[in-house]
C-alpha positions, 0 to 999 in steps of 0.5 A: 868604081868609087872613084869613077863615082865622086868624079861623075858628082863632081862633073854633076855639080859643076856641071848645074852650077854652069847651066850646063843641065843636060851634062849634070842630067846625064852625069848624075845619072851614071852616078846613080847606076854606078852607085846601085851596082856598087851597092848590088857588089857590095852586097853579094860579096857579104852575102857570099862571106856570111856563107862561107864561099869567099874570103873578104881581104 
């Protein structure tokens, strides 16, 4: 997921650096969602160390 993350920025800048502002618009925008997901992931697996019910690896 974190992968899918630094390419969606990197197509964002690349993308506004060539005018293209729809397609970094859109890109930067996934990165958002992803992002939020990735940290609502991240989250609830320490959540649910702390208490006990999973192993982190």
């Amino acid at each position: 997921m974190l992968q899918l993350l630094i390419i969606l920025v990197i197509i964002a800048l690349v993308a506004g650096a060539m005018g293209f502002s729809g397609v970094a618009s859109v890109a930067g925008g996934l990165a958002k969602v992803i992002f939020v997901l990735m940290l609502l992931g991240i989250g609830l697996m320490l959540l649910l160390a702390v208490m006990g019910l999973i192993i982190i690896f």
